[in-house]
N, C-alpha and C positions, 0 to 999 in steps of 0.2 A: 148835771144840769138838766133839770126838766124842758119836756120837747116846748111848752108852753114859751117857756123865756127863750130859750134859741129862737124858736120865730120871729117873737120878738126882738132881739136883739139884730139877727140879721135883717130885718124891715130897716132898722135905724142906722146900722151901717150902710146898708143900700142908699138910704134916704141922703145918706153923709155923702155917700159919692155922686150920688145926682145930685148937691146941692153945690161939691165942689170942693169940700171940705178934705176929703183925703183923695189924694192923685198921686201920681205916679212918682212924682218929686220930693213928695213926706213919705213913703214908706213905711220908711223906721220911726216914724211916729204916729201911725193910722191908731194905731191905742191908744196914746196920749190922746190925739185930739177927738177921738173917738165915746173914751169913759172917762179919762180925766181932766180934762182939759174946762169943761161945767160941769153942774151936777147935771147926773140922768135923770130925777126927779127931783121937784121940789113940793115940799107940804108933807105934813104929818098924816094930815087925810088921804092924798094920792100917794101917800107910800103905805102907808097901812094897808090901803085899797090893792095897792099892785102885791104887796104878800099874801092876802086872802085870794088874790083870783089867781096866782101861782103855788097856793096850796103851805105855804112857808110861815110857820109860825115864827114870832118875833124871837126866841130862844133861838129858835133851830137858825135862824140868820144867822144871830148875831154869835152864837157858835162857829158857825163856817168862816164867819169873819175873822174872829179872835183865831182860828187854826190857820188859816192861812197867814195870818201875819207873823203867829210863830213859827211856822215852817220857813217864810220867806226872809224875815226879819230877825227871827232869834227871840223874840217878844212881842208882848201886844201891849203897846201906850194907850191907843185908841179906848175909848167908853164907847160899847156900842150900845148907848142907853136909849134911843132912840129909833123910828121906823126909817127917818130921812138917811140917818150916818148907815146903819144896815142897810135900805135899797142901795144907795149910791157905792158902797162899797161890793154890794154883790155882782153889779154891773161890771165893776172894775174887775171882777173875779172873775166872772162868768163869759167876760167881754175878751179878755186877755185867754182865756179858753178857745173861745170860737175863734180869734183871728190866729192863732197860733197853729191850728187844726186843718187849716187851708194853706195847701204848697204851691203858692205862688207867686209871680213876680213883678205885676203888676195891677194897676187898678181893672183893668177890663177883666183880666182875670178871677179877681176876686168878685167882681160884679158877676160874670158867670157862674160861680160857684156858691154865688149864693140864691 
């Protein structure tokens, strides 16, 4: 994962815990409501935009997409024919990354840690 999108990333889980959104009681779901729960982006425009300014050509997404779901899946269903289905799905990737990376046990924790 490039350093660009962790910072990113960890801003918006941060933001998620000061907003309330993940506590010490979801846990096992701070991913879910984290990157799946809405989209992380929406619009064709601010997703194109967020791949140029993290340097991610639209292939090379939708690459990392389609491998991830075969690895995780056994197959890829998905069309990553699009900038929206690719950022949202890289978040998912990339998101499930960074919380998995931190060993810890609670929200204040994780808030430290990021």
């Amino acid at each position: 994962m490039k350093h660009t999108i962790e910072v990113e990333l960890k801003a918006h889980i941060l933001d998620l815990i000061n907003d309330g959104v993940l506590t010490n009681d979801n846990q096992e779901d701070w991913h879910f409501h984290a990157f799946n729960e809405d989209y992380y982006l929406i619009g064709y425009y601010q997703t194109g935009e967020w791949l140029r300014e993290h340097g991610i050509g639209e292939l090379k997404g939708a690459s990392i997409c389609r491998q991830y779901d075969i690895e995780h899946l056994g197959e890829c269903t998905t069309d990553y024919d699009n900038t929206e289905t690719i950022v949202n799905m890289l978040a998912y990737i990339y998101g499930e990354e960074l919380l998995n990376s931190f060993d810890v046990d609670t929200v204040e924790e994780l808030k430290d840690e990021l």
